[in-house]
C-alpha positions in Angstrom: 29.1 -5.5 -12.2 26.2 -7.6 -12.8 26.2 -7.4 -16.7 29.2 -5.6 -18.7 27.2 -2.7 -20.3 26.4 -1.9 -16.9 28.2 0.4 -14.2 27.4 2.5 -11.6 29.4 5.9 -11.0 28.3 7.9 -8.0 29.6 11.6 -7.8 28.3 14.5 -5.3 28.2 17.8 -6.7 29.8 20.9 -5.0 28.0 23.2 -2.2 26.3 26.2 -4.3 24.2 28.8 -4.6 20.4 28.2 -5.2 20.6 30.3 -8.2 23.5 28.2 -9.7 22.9 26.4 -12.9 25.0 23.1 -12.5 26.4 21.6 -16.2 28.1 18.1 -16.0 29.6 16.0 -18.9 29.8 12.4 -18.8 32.3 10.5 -21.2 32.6 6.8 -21.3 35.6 4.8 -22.0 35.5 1.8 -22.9 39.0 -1.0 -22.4 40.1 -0.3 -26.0 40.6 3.2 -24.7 37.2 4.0 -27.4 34.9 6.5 -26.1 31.0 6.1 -26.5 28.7 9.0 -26.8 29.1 12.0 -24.3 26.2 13.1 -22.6 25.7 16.6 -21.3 23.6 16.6 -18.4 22.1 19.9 -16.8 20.8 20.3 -13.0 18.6 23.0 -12.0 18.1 24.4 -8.4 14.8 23.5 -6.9 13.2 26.7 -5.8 14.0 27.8 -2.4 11.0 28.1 0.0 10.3 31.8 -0.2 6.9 31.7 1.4 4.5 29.9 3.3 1.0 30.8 2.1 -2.9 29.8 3.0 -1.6 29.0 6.6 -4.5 27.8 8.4 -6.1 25.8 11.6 -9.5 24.4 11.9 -11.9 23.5 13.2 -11.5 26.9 15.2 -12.2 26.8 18.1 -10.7 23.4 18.4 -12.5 20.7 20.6 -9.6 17.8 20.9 -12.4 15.4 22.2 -13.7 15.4 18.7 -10.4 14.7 16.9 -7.4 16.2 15.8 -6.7 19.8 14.4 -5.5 20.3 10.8 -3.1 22.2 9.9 -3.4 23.3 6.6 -0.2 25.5 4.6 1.2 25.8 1.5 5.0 25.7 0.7 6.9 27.1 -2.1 9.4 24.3 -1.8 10.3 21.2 -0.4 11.9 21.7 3.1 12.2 20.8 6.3 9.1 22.0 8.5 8.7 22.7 12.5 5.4 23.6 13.8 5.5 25.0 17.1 2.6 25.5 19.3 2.7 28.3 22.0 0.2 29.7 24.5 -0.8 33.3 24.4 2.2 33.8 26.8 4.6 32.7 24.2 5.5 29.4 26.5 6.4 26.4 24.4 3.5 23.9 24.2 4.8 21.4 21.6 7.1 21.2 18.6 6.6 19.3 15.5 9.5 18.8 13.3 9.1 17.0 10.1 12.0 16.2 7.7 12.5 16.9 3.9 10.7 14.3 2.3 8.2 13.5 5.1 4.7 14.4 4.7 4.0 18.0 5.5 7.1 19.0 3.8 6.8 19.6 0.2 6.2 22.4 -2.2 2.3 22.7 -2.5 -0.6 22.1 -0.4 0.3 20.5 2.8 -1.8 19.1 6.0 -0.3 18.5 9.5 -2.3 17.4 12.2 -2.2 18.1 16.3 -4.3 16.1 18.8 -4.6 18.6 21.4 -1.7 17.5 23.8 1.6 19.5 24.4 4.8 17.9 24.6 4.5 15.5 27.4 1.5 13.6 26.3 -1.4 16.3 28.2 -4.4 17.7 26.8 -3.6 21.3 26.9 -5.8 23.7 28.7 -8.7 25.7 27.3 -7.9 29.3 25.7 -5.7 30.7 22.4 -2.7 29.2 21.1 -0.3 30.9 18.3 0.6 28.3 15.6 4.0 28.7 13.6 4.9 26.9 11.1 8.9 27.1 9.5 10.4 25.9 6.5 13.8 25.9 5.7 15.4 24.7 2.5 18.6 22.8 1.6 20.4 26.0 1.1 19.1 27.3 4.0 16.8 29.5 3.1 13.4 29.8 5.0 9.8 31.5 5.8 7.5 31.0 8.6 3.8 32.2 9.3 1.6 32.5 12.3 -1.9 31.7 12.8 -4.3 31.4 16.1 -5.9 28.6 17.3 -9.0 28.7 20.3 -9.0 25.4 22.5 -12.4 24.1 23.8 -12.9 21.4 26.0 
């Protein structure tokens, strides 16, 4: 301890539901076995991500010589994000995965960007692409939504 009125407790709580209201009490003790004030403290859930809303990708049709794409969606929650670009084929282009607490990843108004290139480094070819994006939270809840995206070069 640096300074005696100070101490640091660490304690993880227990695995639970997302609807689970969490109620601890702290009690301190001091050497002479005197107690000081309790304090009650309460812990609600975050939200889980339930939806993914306003998904979109522009400039449509997409010219990569002229910069990136943005990806634009809004999450209900934090929560860990993958973006995954396919052709109209459904072939894997390129995966983005961004974790909890990244940019991309919390609840509100998000922006993502993609430079035109697919997972090895290549400008992809000209013609439609699907866009998902995927959020799951902590409790492993999740949502995803789709949107197309027209390559131009």
């Amino acid at each position: 301890l640096t300074n005696a009125n100070t101490a640091v407790a660490q304690f993880t709580a227990p695995t639970v539901a997302a609807s689970t209201l969490l109620t601890f009490r702290l009690s301190v003790i001091g050497p002479t076995g005197v107690g000081a004030a309790d304090v009650t403290i309460t812990v609600t859930p975050a939200p889980p991500v339930e939806s993914i809303t306003s998904f979109s990708a522009y400039p449509n049709p997409f010219l990569p010589s002229d910069g990136n794409a943005s990806l634009q969606y809004d999450l209900g929650a934090d929560g860990d994000v993958e973006i995954t670009i396919t052709d109209l084929f459904g072939h894997e282009v390129r995966s983005i995965k961004l974790s909890r607490g990244d940019a991309g990843t919390r609840a509100g108004r998000n922006v993502t960007v993609w430079d035109g290139r697919n997972g090895e480094g290549q400008m992809v070819a000209n013609g439609g692409y699907v866009i998902r994006v995927e959020a799951t939270d902590a409790q492993g809840n999740g949502a995803r939504a789709s949107t197309k995206l027209a390559v131009v070069r």
